[in-house]
PASEBA-1860 file (N, C-alpha, C; in nm, 3 decimals):
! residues 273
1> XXXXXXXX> 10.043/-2.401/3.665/10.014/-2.510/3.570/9.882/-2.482/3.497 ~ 9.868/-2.514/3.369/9.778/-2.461/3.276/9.696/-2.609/3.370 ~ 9.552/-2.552/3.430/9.456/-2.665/3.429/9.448/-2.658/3.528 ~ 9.480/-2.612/3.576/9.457/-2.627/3.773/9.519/-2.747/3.884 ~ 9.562/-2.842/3.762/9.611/-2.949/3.840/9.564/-3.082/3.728 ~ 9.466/-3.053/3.642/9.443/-3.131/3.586/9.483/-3.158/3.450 ~ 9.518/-3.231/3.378/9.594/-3.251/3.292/9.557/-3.190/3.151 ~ 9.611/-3.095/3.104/9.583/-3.035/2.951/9.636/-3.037/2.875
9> XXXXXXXX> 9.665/-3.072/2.724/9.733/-3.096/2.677/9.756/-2.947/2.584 ~ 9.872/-2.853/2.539/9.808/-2.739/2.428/9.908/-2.773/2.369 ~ 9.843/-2.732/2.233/9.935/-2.727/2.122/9.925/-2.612/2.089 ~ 10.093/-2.590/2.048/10.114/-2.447/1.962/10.211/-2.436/1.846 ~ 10.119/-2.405/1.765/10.181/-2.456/1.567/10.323/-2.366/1.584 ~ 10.407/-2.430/1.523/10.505/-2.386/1.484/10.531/-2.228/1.426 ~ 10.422/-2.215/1.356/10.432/-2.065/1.287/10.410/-1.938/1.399 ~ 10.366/-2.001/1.548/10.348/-1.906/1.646/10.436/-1.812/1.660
17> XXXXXXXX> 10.435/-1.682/1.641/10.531/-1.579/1.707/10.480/-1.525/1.800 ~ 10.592/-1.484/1.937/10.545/-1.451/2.028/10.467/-1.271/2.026 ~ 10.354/-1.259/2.094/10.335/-1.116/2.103/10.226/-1.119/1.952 ~ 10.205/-1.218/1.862/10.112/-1.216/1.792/9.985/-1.342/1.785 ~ 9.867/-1.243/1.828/9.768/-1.277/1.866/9.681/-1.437/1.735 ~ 9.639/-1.552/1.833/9.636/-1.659/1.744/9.524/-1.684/1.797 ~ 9.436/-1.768/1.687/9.332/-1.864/1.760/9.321/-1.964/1.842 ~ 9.251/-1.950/1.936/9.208/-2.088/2.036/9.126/-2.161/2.069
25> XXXXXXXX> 9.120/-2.253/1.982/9.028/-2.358/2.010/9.065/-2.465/2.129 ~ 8.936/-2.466/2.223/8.920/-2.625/2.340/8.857/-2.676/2.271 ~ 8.895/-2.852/2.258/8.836/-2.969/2.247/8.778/-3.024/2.399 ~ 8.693/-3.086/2.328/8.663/-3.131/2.488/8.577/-3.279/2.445 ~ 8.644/-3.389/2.536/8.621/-3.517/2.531/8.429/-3.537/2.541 ~ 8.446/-3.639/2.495/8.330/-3.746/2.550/8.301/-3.793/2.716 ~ 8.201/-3.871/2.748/8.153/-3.918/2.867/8.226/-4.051/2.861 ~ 8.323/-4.050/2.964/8.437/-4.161/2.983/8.598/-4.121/2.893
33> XXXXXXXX> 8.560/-4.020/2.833/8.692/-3.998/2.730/8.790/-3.949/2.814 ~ 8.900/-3.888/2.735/8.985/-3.793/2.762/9.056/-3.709/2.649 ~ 9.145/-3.594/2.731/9.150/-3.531/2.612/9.224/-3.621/2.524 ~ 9.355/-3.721/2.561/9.419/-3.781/2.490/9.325/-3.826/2.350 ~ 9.234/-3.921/2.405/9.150/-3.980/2.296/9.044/-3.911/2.231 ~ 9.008/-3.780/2.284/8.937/-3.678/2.162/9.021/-3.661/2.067 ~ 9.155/-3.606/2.130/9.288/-3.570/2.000/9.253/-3.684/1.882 ~ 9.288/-3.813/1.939/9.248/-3.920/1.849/9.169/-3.910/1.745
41> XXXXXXXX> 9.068/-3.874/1.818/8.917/-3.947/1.730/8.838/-3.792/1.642 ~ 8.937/-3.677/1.694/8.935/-3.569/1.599/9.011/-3.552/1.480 ~ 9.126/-3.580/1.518/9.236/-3.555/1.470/9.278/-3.419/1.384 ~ 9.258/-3.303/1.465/9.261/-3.212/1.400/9.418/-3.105/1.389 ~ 9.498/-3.165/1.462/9.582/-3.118/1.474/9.693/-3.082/1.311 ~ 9.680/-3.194/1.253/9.762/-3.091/1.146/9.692/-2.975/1.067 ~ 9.526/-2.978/1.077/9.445/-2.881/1.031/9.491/-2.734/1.088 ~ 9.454/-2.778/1.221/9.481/-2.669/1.341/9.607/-2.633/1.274
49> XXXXXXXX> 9.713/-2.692/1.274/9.886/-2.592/1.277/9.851/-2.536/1.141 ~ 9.817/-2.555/1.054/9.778/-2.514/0.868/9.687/-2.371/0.907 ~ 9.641/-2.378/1.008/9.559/-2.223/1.018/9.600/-2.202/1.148 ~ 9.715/-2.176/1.176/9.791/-2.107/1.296/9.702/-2.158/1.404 ~ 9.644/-2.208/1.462/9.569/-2.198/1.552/9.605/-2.276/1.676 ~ 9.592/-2.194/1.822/9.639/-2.368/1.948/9.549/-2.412/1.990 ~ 9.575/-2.507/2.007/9.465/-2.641/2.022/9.483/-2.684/2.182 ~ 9.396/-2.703/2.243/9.414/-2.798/2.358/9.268/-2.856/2.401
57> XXXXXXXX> 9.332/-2.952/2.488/9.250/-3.066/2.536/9.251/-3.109/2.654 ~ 9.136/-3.076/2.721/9.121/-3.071/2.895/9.128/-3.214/2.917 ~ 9.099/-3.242/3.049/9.029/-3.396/3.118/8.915/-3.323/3.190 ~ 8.856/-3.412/3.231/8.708/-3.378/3.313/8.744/-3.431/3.411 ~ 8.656/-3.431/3.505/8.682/-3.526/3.645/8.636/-3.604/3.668 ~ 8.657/-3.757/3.740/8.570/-3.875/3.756/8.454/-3.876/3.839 ~ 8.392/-3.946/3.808/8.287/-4.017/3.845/8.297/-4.137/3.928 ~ 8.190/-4.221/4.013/8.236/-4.350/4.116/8.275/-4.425/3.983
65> XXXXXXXX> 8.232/-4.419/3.863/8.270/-4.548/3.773/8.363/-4.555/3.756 ~ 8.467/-4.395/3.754/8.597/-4.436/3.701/8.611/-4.346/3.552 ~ 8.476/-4.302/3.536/8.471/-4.264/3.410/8.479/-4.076/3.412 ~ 8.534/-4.019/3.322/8.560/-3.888/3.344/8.419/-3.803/3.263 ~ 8.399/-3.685/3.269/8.239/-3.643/3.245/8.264/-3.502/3.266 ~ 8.211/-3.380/3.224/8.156/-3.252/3.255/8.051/-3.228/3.298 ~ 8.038/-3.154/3.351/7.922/-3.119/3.443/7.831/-3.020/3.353 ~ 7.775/-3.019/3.244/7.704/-2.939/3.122/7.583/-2.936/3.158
73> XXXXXXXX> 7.505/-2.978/3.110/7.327/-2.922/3.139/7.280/-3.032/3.215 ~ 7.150/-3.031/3.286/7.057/-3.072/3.370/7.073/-3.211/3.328 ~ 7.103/-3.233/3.168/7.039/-3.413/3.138/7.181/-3.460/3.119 ~ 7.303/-3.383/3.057/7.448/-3.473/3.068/7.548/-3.353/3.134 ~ 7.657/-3.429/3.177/7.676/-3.592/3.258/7.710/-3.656/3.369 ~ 7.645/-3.536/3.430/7.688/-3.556/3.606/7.572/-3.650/3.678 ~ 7.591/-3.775/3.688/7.514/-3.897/3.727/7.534/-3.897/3.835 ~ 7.683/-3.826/3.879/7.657/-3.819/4.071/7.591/-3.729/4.128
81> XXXXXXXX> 7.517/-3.586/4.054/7.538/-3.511/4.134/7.659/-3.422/4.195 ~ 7.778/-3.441/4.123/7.849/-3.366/4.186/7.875/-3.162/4.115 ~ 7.922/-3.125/4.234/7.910/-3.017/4.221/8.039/-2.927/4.195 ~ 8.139/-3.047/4.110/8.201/-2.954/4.083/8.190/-2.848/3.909 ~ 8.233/-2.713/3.934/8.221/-2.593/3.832/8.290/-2.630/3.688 ~ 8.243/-2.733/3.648/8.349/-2.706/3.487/8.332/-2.587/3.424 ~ 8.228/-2.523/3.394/8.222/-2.397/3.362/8.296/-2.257/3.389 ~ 8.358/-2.269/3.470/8.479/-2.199/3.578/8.549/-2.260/3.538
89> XXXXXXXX> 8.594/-2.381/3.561/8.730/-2.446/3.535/8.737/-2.438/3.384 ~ 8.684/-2.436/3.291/8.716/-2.425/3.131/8.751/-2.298/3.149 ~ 8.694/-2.152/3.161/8.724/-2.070/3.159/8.851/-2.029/3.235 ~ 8.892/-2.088/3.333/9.030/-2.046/3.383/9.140/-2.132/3.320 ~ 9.108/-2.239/3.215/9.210/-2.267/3.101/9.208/-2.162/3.016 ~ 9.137/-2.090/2.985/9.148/-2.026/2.890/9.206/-1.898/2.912 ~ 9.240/-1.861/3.049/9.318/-1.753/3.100/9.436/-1.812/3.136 ~ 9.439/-1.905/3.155/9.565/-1.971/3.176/9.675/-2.023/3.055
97> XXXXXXXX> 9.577/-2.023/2.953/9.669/-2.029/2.829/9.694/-1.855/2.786 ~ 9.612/-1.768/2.818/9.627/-1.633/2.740/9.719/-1.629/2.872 ~ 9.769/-1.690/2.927/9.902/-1.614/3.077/10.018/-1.629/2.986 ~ 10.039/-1.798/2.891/10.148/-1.773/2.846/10.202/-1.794/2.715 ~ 10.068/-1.752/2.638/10.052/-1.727/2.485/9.977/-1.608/2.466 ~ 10.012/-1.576/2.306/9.899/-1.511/2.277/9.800/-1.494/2.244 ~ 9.698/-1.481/2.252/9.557/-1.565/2.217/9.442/-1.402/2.150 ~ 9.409/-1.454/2.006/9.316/-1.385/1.972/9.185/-1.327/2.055
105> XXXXXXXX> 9.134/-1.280/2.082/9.042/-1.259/2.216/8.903/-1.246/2.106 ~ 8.925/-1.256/2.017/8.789/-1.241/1.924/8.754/-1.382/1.818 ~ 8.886/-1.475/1.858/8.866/-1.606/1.809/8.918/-1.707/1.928 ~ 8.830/-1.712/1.999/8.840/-1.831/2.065/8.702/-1.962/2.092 ~ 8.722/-2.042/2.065/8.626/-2.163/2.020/8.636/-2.240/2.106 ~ 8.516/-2.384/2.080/8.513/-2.475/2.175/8.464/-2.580/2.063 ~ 8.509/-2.715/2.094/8.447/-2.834/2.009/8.428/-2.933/2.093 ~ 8.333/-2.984/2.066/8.316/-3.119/2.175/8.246/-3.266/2.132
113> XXXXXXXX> 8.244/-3.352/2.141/8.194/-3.481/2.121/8.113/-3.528/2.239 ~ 7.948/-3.504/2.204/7.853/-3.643/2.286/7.835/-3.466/2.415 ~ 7.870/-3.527/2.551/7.926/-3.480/2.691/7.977/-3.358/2.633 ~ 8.088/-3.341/2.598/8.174/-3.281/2.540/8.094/-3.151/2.467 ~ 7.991/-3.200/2.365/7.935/-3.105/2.297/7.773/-3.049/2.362 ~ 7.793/-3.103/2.471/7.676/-3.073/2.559/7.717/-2.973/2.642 ~ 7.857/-2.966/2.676/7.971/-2.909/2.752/7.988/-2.744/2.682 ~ 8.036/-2.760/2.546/8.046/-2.649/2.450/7.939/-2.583/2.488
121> XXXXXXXX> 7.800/-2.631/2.448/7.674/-2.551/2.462/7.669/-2.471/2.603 ~ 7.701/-2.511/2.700/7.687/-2.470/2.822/7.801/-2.370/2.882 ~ 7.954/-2.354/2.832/8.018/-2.220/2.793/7.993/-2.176/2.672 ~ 7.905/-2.148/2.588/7.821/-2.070/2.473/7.704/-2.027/2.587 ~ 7.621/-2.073/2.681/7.556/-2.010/2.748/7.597/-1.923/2.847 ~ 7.727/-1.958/2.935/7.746/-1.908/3.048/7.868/-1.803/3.048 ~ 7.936/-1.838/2.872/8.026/-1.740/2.874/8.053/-1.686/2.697 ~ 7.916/-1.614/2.668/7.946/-1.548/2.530/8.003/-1.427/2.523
129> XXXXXXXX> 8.007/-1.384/2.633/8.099/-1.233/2.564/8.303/-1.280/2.586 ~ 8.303/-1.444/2.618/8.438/-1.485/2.541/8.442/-1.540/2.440 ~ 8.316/-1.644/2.403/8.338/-1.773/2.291/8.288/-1.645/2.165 ~ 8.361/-1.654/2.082/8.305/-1.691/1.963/8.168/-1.779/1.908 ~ 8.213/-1.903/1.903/8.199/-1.984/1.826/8.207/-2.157/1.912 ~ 8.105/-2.213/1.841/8.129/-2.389/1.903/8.074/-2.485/1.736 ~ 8.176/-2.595/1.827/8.087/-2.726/1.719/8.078/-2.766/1.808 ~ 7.951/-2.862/1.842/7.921/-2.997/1.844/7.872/-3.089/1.819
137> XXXXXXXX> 7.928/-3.227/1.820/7.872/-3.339/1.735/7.830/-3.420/1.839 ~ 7.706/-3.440/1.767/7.616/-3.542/1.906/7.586/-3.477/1.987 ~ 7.593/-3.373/2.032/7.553/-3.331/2.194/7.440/-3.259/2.141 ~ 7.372/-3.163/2.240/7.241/-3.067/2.230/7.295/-2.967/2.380 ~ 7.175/-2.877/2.367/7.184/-2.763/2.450/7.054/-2.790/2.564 ~ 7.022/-2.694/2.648/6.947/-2.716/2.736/6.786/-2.757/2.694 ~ 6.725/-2.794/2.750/6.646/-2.851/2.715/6.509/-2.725/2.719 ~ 6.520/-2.607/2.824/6.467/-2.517/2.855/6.507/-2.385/2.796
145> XXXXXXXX> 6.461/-2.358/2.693/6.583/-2.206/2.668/6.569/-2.139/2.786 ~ 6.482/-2.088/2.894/6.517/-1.959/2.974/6.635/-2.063/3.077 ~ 6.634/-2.184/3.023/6.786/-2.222/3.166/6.938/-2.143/3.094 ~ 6.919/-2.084/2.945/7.050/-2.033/2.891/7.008/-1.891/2.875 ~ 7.146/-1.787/2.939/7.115/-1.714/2.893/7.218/-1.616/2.828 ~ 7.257/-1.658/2.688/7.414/-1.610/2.683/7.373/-1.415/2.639 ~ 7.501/-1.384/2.673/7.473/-1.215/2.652/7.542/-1.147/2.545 ~ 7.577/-1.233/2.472/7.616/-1.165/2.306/7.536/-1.281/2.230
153> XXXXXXXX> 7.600/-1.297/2.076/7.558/-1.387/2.001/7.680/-1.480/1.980 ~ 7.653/-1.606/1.970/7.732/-1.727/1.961/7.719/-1.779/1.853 ~ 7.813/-1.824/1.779/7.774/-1.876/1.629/7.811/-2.048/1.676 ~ 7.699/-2.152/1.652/7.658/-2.267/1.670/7.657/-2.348/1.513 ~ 7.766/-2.461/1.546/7.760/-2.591/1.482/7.713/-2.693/1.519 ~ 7.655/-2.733/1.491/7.533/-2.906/1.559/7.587/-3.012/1.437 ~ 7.659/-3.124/1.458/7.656/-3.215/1.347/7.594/-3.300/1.411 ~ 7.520/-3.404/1.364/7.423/-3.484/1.408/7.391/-3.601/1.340
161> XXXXXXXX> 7.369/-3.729/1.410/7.398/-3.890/1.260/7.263/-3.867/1.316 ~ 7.152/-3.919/1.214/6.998/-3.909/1.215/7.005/-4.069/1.311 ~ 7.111/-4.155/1.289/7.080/-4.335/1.348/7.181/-4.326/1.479 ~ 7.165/-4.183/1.553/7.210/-4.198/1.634/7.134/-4.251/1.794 ~ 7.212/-4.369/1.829/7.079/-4.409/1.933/7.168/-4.393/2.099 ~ 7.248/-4.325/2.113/7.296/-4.251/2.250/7.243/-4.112/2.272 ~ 7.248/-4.036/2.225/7.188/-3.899/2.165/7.107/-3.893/2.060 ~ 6.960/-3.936/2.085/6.868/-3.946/1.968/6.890/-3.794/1.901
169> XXXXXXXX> 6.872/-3.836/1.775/6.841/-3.703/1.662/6.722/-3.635/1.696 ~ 6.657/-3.667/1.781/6.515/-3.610/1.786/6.482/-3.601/1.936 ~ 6.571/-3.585/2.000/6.606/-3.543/2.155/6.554/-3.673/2.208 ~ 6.545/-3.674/2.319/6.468/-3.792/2.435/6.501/-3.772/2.577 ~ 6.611/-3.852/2.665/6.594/-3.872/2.817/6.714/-3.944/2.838 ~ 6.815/-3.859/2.972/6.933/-3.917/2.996/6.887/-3.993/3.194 ~ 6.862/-4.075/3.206/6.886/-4.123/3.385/6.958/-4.029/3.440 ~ 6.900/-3.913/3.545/6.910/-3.893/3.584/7.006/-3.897/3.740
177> XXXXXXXX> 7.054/-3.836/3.807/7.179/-3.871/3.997/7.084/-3.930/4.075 ~ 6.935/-3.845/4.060/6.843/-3.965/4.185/6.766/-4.068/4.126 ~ 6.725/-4.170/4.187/6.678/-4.344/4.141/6.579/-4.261/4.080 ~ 6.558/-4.300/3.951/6.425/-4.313/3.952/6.406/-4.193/3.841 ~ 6.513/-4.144/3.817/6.513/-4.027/3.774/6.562/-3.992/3.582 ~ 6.443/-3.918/3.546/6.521/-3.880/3.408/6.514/-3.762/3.386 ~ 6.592/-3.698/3.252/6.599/-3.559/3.236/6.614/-3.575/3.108 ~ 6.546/-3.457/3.037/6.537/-3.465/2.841/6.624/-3.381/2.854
185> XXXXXXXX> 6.672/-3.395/2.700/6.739/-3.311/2.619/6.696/-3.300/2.444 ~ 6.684/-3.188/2.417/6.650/-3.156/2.286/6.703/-3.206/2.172 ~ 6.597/-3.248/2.064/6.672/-3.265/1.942/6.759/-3.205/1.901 ~ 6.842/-3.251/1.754/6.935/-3.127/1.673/6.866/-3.021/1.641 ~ 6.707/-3.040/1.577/6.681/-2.955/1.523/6.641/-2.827/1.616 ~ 6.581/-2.907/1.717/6.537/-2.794/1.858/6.607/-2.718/1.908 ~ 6.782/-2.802/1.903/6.884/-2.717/1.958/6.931/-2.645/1.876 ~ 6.916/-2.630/1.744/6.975/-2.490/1.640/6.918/-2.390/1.643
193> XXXXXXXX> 6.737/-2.445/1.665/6.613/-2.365/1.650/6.680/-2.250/1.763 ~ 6.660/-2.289/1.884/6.657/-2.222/2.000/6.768/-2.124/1.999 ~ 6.918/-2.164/1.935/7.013/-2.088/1.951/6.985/-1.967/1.843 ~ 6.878/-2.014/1.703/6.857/-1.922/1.586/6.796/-1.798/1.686 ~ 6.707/-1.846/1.811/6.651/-1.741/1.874/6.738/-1.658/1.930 ~ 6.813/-1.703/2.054/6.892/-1.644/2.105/6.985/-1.600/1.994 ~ 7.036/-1.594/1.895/7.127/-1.508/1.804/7.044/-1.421/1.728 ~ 6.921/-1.421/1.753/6.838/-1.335/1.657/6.861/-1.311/1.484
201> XXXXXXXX> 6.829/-1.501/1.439/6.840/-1.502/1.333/6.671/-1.534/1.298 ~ 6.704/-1.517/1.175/6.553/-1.587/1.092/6.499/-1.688/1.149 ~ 6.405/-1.708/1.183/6.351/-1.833/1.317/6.318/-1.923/1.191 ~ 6.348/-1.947/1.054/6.283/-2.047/0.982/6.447/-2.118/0.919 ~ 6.477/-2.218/0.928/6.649/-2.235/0.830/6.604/-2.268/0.680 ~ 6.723/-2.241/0.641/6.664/-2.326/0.448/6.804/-2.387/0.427 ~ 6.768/-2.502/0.368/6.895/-2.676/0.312/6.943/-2.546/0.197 ~ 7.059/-2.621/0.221/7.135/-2.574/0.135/7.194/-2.694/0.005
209> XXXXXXXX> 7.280/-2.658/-0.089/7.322/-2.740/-0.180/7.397/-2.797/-0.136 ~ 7.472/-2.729/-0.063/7.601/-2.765/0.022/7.619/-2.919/0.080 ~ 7.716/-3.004/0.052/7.725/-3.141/0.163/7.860/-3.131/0.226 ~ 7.858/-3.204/0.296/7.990/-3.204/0.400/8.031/-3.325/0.395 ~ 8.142/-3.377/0.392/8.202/-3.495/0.438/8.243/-3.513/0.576 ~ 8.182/-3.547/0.656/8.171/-3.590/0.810/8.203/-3.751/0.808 ~ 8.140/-3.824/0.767/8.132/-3.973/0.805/8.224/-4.069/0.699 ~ 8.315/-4.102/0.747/8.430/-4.186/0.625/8.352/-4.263/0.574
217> XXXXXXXX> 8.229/-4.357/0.668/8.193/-4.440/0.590/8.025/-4.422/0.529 ~ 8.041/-4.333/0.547/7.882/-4.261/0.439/7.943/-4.220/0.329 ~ 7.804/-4.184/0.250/7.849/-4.162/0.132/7.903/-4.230/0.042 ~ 7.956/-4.236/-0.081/7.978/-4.298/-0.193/8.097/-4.245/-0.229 ~ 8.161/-4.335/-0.310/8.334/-4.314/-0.374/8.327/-4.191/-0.459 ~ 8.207/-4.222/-0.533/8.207/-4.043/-0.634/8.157/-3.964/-0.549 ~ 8.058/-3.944/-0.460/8.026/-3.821/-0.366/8.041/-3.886/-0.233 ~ 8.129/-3.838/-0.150/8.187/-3.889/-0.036/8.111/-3.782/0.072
225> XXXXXXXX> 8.073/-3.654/0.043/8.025/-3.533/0.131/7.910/-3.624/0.168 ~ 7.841/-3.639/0.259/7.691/-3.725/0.265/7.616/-3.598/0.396 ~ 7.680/-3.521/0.447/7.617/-3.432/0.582/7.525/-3.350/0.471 ~ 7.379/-3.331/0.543/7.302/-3.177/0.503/7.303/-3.121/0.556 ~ 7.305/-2.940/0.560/7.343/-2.874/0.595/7.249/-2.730/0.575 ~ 7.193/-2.725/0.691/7.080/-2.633/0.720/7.137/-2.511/0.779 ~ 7.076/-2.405/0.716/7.145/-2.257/0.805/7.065/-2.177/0.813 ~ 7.088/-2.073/0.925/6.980/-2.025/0.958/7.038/-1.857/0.932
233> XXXXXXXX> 6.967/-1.771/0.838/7.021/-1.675/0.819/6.989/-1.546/0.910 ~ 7.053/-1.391/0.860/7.028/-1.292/0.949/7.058/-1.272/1.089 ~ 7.122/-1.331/1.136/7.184/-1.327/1.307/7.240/-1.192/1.330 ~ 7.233/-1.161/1.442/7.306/-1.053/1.518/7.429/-1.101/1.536 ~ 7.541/-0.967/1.501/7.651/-0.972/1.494/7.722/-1.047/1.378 ~ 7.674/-1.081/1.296/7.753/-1.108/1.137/7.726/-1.280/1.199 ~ 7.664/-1.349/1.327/7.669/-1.477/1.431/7.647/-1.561/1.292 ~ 7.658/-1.714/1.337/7.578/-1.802/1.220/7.542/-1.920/1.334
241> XXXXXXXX> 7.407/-2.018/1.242/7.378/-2.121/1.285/7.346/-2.231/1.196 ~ 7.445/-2.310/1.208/7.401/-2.452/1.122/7.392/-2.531/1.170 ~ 7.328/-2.634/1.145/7.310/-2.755/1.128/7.311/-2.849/1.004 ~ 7.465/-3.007/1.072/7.479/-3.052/0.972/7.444/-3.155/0.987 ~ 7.312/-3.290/0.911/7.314/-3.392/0.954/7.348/-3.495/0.844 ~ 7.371/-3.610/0.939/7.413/-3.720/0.882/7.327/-3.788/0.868 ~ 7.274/-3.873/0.742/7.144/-3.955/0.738/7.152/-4.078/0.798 ~ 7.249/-4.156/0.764/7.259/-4.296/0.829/7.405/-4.332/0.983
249> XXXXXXXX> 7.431/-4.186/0.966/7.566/-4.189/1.113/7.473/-4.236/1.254 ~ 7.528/-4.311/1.321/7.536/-4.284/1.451/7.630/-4.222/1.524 ~ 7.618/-4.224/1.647/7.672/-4.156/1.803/7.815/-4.128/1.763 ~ 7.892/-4.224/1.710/8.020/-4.213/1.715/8.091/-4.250/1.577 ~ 8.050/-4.161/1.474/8.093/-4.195/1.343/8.233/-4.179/1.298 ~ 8.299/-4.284/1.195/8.399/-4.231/1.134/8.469/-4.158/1.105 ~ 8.518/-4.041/1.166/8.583/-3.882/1.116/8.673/-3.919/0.933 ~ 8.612/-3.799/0.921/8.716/-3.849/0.781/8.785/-3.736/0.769
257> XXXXXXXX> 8.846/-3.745/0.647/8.937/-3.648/0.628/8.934/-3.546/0.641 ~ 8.787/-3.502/0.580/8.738/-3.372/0.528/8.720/-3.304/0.655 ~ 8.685/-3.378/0.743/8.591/-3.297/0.933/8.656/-3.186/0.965 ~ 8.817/-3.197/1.005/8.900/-3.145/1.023/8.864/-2.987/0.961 ~ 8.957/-2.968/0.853/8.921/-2.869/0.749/8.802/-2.806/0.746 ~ 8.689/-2.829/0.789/8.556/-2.793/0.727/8.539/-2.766/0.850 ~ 8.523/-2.800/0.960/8.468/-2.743/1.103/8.557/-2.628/1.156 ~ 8.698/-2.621/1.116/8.803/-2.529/1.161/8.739/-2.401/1.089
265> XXXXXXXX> 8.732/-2.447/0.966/8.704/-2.320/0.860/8.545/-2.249/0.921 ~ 8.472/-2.345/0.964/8.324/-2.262/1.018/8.362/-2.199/1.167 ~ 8.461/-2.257/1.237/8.504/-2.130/1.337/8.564/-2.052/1.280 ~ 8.705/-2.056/1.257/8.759/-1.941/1.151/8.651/-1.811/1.124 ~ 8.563/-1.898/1.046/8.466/-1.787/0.936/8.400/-1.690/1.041 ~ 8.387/-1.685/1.154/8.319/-1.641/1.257/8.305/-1.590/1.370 ~ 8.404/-1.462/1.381/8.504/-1.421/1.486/8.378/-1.377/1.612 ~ 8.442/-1.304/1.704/8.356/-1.248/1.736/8.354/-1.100/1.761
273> X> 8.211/-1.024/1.729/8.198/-0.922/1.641/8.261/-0.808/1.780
END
C-alpha cells in the first residue's frame, strides 16, 4: 500500500503512459488538515493533469487533540513531542509511488500549506539529492541554518500574506511540547535569505516587475496579480529562489485561479540539475 498504512491519495493524469517518466509533486496539508482538504484549498489538480504531472496527498499523524501535524522543524508541529519520522515516511511515498508509476527522478516536488510548508522545507533539507524543488505558503525553514544541511541545491518558493498573524511575516515563536516552552521560526525574508546561501546564489534579491495572482481577494478587477516577487539570482545548478509576498493576505488566503498555474510552472521551470 502506497503510505505505509496511511492514507494517500495519487493522482495520475490521463495522458500517463506507462514506462514514460512524469512529474511528481507531494502536497502536504496544514496543522489539523488533511490531504483531502489541501486537495481542496489548492485545487490544483486540473493544472497538474494539463502538465502531465501526479499529484498526491499524504495524512500526517495525530496528535492528543485529534488534530493531524508533521513532525518538520524544532518550532512546527509536533506539540507532543512525538517521535515519529515524517521525513522517512514522505520519502518512502515517494518510492512507493516510483514502485508503481513512472516518475521523473529529476522532477520531483513538494508543496505545502502553514505545517505543511514547514514540512517541505525540512525534506529540501534532509533530502536534496531527491527534491528538486518546493513551494511553500505560510510556512518558513529552520530557524538555525547549521540545523539544515541539504547536499545539492534546492530551488525554494516562499509565498507569504505580510497580515499574516499565525505565521508572522517577520518570523516570531510557536509553544513549544514542554510547559513553558517556545521555539522561533524565521521570517519569509530570513527563510529565502538563508536558502539564497545554501544554493549559492547572490546573497542580495532584487523586486521584480513581475506580480502574481495568489489572493482572489487582493488586488483589483483591472490588476488582480497583487503578490511581489523577489528573486534571488546566480544559484548553483541553474537552482532558483523566490519570494512571493502578499501585502494585505493573511495565514489562509483565498487561492485563486491563477495559484495553480503559476506555482506548477515555477516547479516545472526547475528540474533538478
Amino acid at each position: 500500500m502506497v503510505g505505509g498504512g496511511r492514507p494517500v491519495t495519487v493522482h495520475v493524469p490521463a495522458s500517463y503512459t506507462a514506462g514514460h517518466p512524469a512529474p511528481l509533486l507531494i502536497v502536504l496539508h496544514g496543522y489539523g488538515g488533511s490531504g483531502g482538504s489541501q486537495n481542496a484549498y489548492f485545487h490544483l489538480g486540473d493544472a497538474a493533469a494539463r502538465r502531465d504531472m501526479i499529484i498526491a496527498y499524504p495524512d500526517g499523524t495525530k496528535d492528543h487533540s485529534g488534530s493531524r501535524f508533521w513532525n518538520a522543524t524544532d518550532a512546527c508541529c509536533n506539540f507532543d513531542g512525538s517521535s515519529v519520522d515524517d521525513s522517512g515516511y514522505l520519502l518512502s511515498v515517494v518510492s512507493a509511488i516510483k514502485a508503481h508509476v513512472a516518475v521523473d527522478p529529476r522532477r520531483i516536488y513538494f508543496m505545502g500549506h502553514s505545517n505543511g510548508g514547514f514540512m517541505s522545507y525540512r525534506m529540501a533539507c534532509d533530502h536534496a539529492d531527491v527534491i528538486a524543488a518546493i513551494v511553500s505558503l505560510a510556512g518558513a525553514t529552520f530557524t538555525h541554518p547549521g540545523d539544515c544541511h541539504p547536499s545539492a541545491p534546492v530551488s525554494i518558493l516562499e509565498i507569504h500574506g505580510m497580515a499574516d498573524n499565525t505565521i508572522d511575516y517577520n518570523g516570531g515563536s510557536i509553544t513549544g511540547p514542554a510547559a513553558g516552552t517556545s521555539v522561533s521560526y524565521p521570517g519569509a525574508q530570513e527563510t529565502v535569505q538563508t536558502w539564497a546561501q545554501y544554493d549559492g546564489c547572490h546573497p542580495v534579491g532584487s523586486t521584480s516587475s513581475k506580480r502574481v495572482d495568489v489572493d482572489a481577494d487582493s488586488g483589483t478587477a483591472a490588476e488582480p496579480a497583487e503578490a511581489l516577487v523577489e528573486t534571488w539570482a546566480g544559484c548553483r545548478n541553474a537552482a532558483a529562489v523566490e519570494l512571493w509576498t502578499m501585502p494585505g493576505s493573511g495565514h489562509g488566503p483565498t487561492i485563486s485561479k491563477a495559484f495553480a498555474g503559476a506555482t506548477l510552472d515555477f516547479l516545472l521551470a526547475h528540474p533538478k540539475a
